[in-house]
C-alpha positions in Angstrom: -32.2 244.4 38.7 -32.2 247.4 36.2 -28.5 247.4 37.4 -27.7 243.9 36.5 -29.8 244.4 32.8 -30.0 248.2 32.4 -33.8 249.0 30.7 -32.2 251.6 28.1 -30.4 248.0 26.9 -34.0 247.0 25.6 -35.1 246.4 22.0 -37.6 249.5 20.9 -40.5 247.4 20.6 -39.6 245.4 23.9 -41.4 246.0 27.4 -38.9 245.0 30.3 -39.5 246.2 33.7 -41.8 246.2 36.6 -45.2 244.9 35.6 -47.4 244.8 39.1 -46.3 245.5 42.7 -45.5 248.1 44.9 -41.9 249.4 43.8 -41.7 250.3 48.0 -42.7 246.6 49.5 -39.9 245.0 51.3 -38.5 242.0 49.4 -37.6 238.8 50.8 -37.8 236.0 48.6 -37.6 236.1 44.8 -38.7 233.8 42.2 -37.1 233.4 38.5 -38.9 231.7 35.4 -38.7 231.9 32.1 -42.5 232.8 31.6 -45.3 234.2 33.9 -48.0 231.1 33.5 -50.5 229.9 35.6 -47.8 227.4 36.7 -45.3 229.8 37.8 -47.7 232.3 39.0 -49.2 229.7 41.5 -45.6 228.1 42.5 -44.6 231.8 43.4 -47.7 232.7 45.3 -47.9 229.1 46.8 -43.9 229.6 47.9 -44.1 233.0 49.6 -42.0 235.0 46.7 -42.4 238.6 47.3 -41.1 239.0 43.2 -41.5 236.4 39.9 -38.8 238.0 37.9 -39.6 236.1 34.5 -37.8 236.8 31.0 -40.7 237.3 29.2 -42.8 240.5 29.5 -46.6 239.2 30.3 -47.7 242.3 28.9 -45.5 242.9 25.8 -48.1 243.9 23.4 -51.1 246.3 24.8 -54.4 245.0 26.1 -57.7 246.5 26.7 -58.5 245.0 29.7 -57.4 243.1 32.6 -60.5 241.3 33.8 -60.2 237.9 35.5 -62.0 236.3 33.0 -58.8 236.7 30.7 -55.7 234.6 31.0 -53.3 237.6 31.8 -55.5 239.5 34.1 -56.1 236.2 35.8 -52.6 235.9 36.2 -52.0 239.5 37.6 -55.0 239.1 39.9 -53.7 236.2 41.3 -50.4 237.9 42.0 -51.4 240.8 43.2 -53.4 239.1 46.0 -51.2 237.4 47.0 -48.9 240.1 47.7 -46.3 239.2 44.5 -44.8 241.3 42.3 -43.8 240.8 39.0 -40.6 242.0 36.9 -39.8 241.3 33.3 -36.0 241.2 32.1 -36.1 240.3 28.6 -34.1 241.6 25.7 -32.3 244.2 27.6 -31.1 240.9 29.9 -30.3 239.3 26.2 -27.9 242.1 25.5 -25.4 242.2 28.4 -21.8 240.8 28.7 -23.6 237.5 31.0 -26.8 237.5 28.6 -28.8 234.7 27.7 -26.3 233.7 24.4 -23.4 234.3 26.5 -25.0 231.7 28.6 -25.4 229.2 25.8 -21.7 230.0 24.2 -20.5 229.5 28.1 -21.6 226.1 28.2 -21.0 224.9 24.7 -17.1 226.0 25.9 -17.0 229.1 23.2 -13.6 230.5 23.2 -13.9 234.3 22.4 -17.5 234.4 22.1 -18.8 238.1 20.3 -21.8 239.3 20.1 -23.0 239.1 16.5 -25.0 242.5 16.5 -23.8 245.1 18.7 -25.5 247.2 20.8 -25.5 251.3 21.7 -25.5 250.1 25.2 -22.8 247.3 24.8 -22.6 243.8 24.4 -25.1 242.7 21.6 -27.5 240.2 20.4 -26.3 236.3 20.1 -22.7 235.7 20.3 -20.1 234.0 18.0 -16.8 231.8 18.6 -15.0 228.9 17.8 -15.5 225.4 19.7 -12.1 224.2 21.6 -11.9 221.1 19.4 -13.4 221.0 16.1 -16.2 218.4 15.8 -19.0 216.9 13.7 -22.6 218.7 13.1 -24.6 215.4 15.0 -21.9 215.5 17.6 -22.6 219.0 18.6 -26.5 218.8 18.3 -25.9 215.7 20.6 -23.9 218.1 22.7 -26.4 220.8 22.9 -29.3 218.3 23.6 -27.4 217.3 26.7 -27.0 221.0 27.9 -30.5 221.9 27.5 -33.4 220.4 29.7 -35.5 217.8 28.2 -38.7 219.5 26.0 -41.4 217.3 23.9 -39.4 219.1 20.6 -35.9 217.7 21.5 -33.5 219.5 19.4 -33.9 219.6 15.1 -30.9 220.1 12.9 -30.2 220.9 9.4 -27.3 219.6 7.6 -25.1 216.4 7.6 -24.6 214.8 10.7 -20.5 214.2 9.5 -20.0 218.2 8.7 -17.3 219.7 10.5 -17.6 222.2 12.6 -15.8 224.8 14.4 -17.0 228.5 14.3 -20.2 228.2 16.0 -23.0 231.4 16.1 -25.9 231.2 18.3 -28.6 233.3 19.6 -31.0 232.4 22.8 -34.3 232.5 22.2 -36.2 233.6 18.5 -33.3 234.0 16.4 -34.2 233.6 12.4 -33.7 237.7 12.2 -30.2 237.0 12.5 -30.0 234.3 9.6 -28.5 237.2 7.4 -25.9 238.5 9.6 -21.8 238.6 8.3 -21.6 236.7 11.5 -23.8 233.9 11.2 -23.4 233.5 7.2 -19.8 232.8 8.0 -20.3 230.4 11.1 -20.5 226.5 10.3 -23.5 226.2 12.5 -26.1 228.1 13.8 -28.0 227.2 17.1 -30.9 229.2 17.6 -35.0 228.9 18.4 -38.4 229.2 16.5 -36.4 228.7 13.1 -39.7 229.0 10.7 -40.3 226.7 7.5 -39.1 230.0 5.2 -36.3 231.5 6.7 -35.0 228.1 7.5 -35.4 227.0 4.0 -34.2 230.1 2.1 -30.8 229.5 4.5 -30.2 226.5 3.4 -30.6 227.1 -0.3 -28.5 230.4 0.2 -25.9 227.9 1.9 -25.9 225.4 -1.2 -24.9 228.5 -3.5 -23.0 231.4 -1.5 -22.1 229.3 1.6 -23.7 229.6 5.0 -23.8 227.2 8.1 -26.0 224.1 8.9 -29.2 225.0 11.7 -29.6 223.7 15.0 -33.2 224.2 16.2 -34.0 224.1 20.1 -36.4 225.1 22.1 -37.6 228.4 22.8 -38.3 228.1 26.7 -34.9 225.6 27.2 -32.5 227.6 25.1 -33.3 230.6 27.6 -33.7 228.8 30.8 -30.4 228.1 31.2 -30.0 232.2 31.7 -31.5 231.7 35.2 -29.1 230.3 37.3 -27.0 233.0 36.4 -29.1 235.8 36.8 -30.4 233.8 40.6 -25.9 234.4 41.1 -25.4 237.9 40.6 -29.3 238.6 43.0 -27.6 237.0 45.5 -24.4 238.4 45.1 -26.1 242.0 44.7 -28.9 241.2 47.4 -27.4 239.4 50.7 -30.3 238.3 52.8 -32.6 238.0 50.1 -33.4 234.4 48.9 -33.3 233.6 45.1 -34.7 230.7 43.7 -35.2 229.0 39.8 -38.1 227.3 39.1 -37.8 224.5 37.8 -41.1 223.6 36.2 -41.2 223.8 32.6 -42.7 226.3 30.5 -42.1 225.3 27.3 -46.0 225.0 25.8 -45.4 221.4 23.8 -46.3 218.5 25.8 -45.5 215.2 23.1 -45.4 214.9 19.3 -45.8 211.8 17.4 -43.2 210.2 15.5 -44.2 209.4 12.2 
């Protein structure tokens, strides 16, 4: 794994790695999520995985304790008893040539896609390219909605649904830290996750005046889903013998909204 998504790849503040487990147990079955949750946790456990490799660190920021009567050392207790390990690939797996944007900017059909920040490493953060046929905003959002699995948020956009569109920028996951980038100020569209009320706003009154591109808004948990069916290819491609399976429950933490 730290082959696949080398750990010096990793954002300073970022925690990737091996969370629980014994880095010598024999591994023969290998679960992939986007998030360690009690859902997850109990299909691995439940399914004989020997390893959840999830995208999101359960311990990213420090704790005091990991007593059952809290939800993460719950979650670890439960794991560790029943003889699972856990692994977190997160922004160092964002970063690399088949990353979680690249996996986005594959399916959208991205000709040329570049990262949109660089890294010491190589590759980068997000990725930028230009659609094979030109097309309208709505047309794309309806594009991207169909790529991504279903989530109570559905997909939010901002902009007309006629502007064209060709240069696209997008970044998987929490992605409003790139709003200022050269790369994404001189995209037509934006698709990224978590876009706040501020930095959202801001960007489109920066657009009116200097130019910038409309916003697509997706879903955290779907944007970087789609990232595990290719990191399941290379395991197995890397690890004959070993079975590799996604999860397919869904992590994302809405359930419905109201339509008002």
């Amino acid at each position: 794994m730290e082959g696949l998504w080398p750990l010096e790849g990793a954002q300073e503040w970022d925690a990737p790695g091996l969370v629980s487990g014994d880095p010598s147990a024999e591994i023969t079955r290998i679960l992939l999520a986007v998030d360690a949750v009690a859902e997850t946790v109990a299909e691995a456990v439940q399914t004989g995985s020997d390893l959840l490799l999830v995208h999101h660190p359960l311990l990213l920021r420090g704790v005091t304790t990991v007593a059952e009567s809290t939800a993460k050392g719950s979650l670890l207790a439960r794991l560790i008893r029943g003889g699972c390990a856990l692994y977190a690939a997160h922004t160092n797996a964002d970063v690399v040539e088949t990353g979680t944007s690249a996996r986005l900017a594959e399916l959208l059909g991205l000709t040329s896609p570049m990262p949109i920040v660089e890294n010491s490493v190589g590759g980068g953060l997000g990725r930028v390219g230009t659609l094979a046929e030109p097309t309208t905003l709505g047309e794309l959002a309806r594009r991207v909605a169909s790529i991504l699995p279903a989530t109570a948020g559905g997909v939010r956009v901002a902009g007309p649904y006629e502007h064209a569109v060709s240069t696209v920028s997008l970044c998987g996951g929490a992605g409003d830290s790139l709003l200022g980038e050269p790369a994404v100020r001189g995209s037509d569209v934006y698709i990224t996750s978590d876009l706040r009320h501020h930095p959202a706003s801001e960007a489109r009154e920066s657009a009116r005046v200097a130019g910038g591109p409309s916003l697509i808004d997706v879903s955290h948990w779907a944007s970087e889903w789609l990232w595990l069916d290719t990191a399941a290819q290379q395991l197995r491609h890397e690890l004959p013998g070993v079975e590799v399976v996604v999860s397919e429950l869904r992590t994302d933490p809405w359930d419905f909204i109201v339509v008002q």
